[in-house]
C-alpha positions as CSV (number, residue, x, y, z in Angstrom):
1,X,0.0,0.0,0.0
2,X,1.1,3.4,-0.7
3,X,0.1,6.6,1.3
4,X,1.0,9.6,0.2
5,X,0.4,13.1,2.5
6,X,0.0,16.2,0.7
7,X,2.7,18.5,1.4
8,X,1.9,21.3,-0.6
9,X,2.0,25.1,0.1
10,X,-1.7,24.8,1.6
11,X,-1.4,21.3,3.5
12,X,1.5,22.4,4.8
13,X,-0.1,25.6,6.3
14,X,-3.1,23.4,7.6
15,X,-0.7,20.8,9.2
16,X,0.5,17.9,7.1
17,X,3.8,17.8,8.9
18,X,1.5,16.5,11.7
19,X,-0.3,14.2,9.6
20,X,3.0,12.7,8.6
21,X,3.9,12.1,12.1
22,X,0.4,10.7,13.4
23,X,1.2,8.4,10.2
24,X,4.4,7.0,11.1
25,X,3.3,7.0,14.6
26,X,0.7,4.6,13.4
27,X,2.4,2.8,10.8
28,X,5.1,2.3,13.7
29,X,2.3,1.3,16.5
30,X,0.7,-1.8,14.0
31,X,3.7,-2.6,12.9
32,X,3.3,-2.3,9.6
33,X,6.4,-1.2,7.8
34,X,6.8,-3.9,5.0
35,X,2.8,-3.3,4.2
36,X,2.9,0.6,3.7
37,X,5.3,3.1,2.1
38,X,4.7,6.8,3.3
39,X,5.2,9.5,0.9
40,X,4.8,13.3,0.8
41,X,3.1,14.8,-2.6
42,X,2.9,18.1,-3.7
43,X,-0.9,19.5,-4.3
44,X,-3.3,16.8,-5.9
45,X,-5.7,19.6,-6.6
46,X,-8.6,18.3,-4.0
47,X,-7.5,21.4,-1.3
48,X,-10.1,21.5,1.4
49,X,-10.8,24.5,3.6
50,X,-9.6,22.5,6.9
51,X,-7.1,19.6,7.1
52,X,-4.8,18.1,5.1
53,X,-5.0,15.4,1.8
54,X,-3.9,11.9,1.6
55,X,-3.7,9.3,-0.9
56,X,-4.0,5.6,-0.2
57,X,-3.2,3.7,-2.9
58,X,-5.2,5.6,-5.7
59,X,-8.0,7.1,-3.3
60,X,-7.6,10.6,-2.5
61,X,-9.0,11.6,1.2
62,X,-9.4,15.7,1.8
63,X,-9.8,17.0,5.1
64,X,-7.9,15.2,7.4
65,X,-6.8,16.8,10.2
66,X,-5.4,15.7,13.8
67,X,-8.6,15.0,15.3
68,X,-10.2,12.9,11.8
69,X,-6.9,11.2,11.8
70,X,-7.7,8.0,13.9
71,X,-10.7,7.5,12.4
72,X,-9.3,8.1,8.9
73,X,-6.8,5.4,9.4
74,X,-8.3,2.5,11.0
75,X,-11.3,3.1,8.2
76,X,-9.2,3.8,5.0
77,X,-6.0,2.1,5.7
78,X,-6.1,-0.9,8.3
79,X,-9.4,-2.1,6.9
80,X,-8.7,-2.0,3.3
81,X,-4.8,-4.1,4.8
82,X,-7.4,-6.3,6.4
83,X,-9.5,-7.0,3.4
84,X,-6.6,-7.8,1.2
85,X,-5.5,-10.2,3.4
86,X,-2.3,-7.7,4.0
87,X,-2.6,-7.8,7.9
């Protein structure tokens, strides 16, 4: 799986650096290093007026911000790991 955060000029203002770190926080916590690569992209063109984007796999996710986060992750990326039999 890839996820990618949005590190653009306007993420970046709305906090992707802390989205990176809740990321590898939780990519760290479930152990799942071999199963995801993080990455930072530049704008995807989906800025939202709060929060930050991210791209799992092809799926683009605006809007996620440091309280959206957990739920944006056990939704988005440790289901879809469990239902491809990743995790």
């Amino acid at each position: 799986m890839i996820v990618q955060v949005c590190v653009g000029s306007s993420c970046h203002i709305k906090g992707s650096a802390d989205i990176v770190e809740l990321m590898r926080q939780a990519i760290e916590k479930n152990h799942l290093e071999n199963e995801i690569t993080l990455a930072g992209s530049f704008c995807t063109g989906q800025c939202n007026r709060i929060g930050v984007t991210i791209t799992v796999d092809d799926q683009v996710f605006p809007g996620i911000t440091r309280d959206t986060f957990p739920s944006f992750f056990e939704e988005n990326v440790m289901k879809k790991l469990k239902e491809e039999g990743s995790i």
